[in-house]
N, C-alpha and C positions, 0 to 999 in steps of 0.2 A: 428528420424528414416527417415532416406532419400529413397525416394519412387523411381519406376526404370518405366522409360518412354518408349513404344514400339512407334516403329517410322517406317516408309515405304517412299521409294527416288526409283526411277528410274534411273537406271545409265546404258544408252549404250543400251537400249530395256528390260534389265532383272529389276524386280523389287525385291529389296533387304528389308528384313524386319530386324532391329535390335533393341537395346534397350539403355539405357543411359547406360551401362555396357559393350558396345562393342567396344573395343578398334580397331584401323586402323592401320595401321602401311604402311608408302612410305619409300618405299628400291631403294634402286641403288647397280648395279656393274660394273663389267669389264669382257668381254669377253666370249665367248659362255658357257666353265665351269664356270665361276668365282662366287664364291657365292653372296647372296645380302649382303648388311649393314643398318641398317635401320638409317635412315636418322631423322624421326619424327614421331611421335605416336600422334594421339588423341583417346581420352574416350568419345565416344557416339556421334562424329560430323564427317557425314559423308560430307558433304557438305565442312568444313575446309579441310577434307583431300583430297578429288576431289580437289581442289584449290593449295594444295600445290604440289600435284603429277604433275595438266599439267603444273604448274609454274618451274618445275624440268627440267634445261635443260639438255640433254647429249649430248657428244661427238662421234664421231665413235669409234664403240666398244663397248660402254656401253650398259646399261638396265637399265629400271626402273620398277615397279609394284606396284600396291596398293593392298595389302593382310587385312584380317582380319581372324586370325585362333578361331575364335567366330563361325564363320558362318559355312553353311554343304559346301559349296563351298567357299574355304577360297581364291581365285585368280581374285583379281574384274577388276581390268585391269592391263594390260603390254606391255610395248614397247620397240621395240631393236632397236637400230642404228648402222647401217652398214657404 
């Protein structure tokens, strides 16, 4: 039986609590409508996923954002480029 880890990270002033079961997900798109696509998901590491979102370059136009719909505030950050 695998055991579920509660974890606490500060990210950008807000402090985010999750558990080994909360999945991340770094989305990109195109354009002010244009939906996301998710690009990469991790399972309980919030820290790999900070890393791969600032590592995310865009273009003008685009968007990127680091979601987790686990969380009550599922929009941990996002960025547009003009």
């Amino acid at each position: 039986m695998e055991t579920v880890t509660l974890k606490t990270h500060i990210l950008d002033g807000k402090r985010i609590g999750y558990s080994s079961e909360t999945t991340f997900y770094v989305q990109s798109g195109r354009g002010r409508k244009g939906s996301y696509q998710t690009r990469k998901a991790f399972k309980g590491d919030l820290a790999l996923a900070v890393l791969w979102y600032n590592s995310l370059n865009i273009g003008n136009g685009y968007k990127k954002r680091l979601i987790s719909w686990d969380l009550n505030r599922p929009i941990l950050a996002r960025h547009f480029s003009d």
